[in-house]
Kinemage of the C-alpha trace (Angstrom):
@kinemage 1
@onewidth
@group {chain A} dominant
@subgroup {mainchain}
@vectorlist {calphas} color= white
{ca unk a 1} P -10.876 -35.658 -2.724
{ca unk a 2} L -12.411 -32.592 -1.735
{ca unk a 3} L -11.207 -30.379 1.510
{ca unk a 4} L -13.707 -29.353 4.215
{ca unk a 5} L -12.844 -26.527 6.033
{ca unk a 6} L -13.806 -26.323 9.950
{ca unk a 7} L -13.405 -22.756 10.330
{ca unk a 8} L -12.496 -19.791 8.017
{ca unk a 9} L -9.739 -19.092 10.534
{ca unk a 10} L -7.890 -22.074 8.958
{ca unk a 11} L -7.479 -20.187 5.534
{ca unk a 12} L -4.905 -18.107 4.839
{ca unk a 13} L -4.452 -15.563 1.706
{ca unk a 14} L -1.091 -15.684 -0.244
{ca unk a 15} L 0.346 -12.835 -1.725
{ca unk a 16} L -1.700 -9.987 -2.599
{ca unk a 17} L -5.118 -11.780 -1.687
{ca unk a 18} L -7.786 -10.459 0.435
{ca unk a 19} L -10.689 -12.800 2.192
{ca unk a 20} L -13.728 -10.312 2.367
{ca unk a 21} L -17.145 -11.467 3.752
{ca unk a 22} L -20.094 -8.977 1.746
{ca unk a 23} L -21.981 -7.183 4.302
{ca unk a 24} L -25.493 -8.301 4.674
{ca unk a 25} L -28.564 -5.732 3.142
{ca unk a 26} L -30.774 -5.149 6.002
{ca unk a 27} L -33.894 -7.359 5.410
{ca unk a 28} L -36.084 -4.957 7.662
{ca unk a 29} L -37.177 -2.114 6.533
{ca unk a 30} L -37.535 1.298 8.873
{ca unk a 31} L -41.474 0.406 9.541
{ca unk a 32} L -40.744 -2.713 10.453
{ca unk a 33} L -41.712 -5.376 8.013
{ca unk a 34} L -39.410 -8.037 7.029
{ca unk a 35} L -38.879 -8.502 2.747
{ca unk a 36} L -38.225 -11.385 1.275
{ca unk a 37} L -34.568 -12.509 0.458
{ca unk a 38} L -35.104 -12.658 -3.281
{ca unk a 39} L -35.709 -8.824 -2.780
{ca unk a 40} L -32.978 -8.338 -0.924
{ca unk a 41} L -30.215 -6.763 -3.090
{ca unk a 42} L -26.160 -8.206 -2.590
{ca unk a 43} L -24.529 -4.883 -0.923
{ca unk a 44} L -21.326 -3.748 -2.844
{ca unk a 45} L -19.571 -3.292 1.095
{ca unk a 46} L -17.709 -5.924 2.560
{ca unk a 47} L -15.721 -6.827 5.537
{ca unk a 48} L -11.971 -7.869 5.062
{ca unk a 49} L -11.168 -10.642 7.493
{ca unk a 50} L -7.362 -11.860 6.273
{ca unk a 51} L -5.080 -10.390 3.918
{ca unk a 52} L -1.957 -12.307 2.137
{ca unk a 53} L 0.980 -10.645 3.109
{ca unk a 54} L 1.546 -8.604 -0.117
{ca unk a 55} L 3.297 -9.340 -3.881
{ca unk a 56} L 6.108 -8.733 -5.132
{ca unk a 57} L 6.976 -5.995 -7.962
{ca unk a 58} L 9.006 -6.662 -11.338
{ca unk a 59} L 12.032 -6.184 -9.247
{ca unk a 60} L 11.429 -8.396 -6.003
{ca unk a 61} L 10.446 -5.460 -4.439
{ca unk a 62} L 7.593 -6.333 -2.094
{ca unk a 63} L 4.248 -4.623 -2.204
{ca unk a 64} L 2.269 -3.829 0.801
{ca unk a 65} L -1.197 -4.067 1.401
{ca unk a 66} L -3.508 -1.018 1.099
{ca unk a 67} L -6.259 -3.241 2.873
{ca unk a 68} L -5.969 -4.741 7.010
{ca unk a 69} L -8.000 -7.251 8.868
{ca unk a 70} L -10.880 -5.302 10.070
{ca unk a 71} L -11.608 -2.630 7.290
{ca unk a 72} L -14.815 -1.987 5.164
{ca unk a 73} L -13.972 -1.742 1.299
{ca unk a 74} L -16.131 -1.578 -1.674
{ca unk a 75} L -16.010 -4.944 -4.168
{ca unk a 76} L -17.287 -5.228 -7.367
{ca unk a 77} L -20.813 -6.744 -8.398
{ca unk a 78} L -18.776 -9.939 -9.623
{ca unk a 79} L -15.176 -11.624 -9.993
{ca unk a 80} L -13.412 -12.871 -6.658
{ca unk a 81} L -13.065 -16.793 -5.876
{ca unk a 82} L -16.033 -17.587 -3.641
{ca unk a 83} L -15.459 -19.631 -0.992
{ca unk a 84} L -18.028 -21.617 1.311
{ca unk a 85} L -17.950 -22.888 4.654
{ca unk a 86} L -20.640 -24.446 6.423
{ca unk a 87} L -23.826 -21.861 5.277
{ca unk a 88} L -21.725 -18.536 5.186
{ca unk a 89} L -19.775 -17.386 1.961
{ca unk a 90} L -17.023 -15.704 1.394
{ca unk a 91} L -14.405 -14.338 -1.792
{ca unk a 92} L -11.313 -14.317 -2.248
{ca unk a 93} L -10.032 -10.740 -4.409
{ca unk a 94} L -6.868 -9.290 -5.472
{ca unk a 95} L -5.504 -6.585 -3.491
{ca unk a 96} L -6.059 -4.517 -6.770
{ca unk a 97} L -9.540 -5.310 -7.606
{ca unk a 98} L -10.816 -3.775 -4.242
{ca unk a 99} L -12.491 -0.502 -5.169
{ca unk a 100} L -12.241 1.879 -2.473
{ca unk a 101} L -11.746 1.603 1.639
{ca unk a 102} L -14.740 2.633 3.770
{ca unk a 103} L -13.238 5.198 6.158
{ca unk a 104} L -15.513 5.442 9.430
C-alpha cells in the first residue's frame, strides 16, 4: 500500500538528511524567446526546505547541521532519494553529500 503525501510540509528528514528542491534553469532566454524543456539543462543549485536534526558521531556525540531551512547549496548531478508530490520533485541527500552553501 503505497503513501500519498498531501503536502511536502508533512515530511520530515531524520538524522543528517536534507530535503532540497533543484532550482529551476530559466527557460527564457535574455531576448526573449522561450526553449524547449528538453533543452533546458537540470541546474546543480538547489533550495533546502527541511533538514533532520543532525547524526550522531562514533561516540554519541551529536553532529550539527552545516545546512538550515532556507539556504542555496550546490548538489551533485546524481544520487539523493527523489521524492514526488503531486507534479513537483524533490531529493532527499545526506548532510555530507551537499557540495558547497551558496552565500548571498
Amino acid at each position: 500500500m503505497a503513501t500519498t503525501l498531501r503536502s511536502i510540509k508533512n515530511l520530515v528528514p531524520l538524522l543528517d538528511r536534507v530535503l532540497v528542491q533543484r532550482v529551476r534553469a530559466e527557460a527564457k532566454t535574455a531576448s526573449g524567446l522561450f526553449l524547449p524543456e528538453s533543452t533546458v539543462e537540470k541546474l546543480s543549485e538547489a533550495k533546502v526546505l527541511a533538514v533532520g536534526p543532525g547524526g550522531r558521531d562514533k561516540d554519541g556525540k551529536k553532529i550539527e547541521m552545516s545546512v538550515q531551512p532556507g539556504d542555496k547549496v550546490l548538489i551533485p548531478p546524481y544520487g539523493g532519494s527523489p521524492v514526488k508530490v503531486g507534479e513537483e520533485e524533490y531529493t532527499l541527500f545526506r548532510d555530507h553529500e551537499l557540495l558547497a552553501k551558496i552565500k548571498e
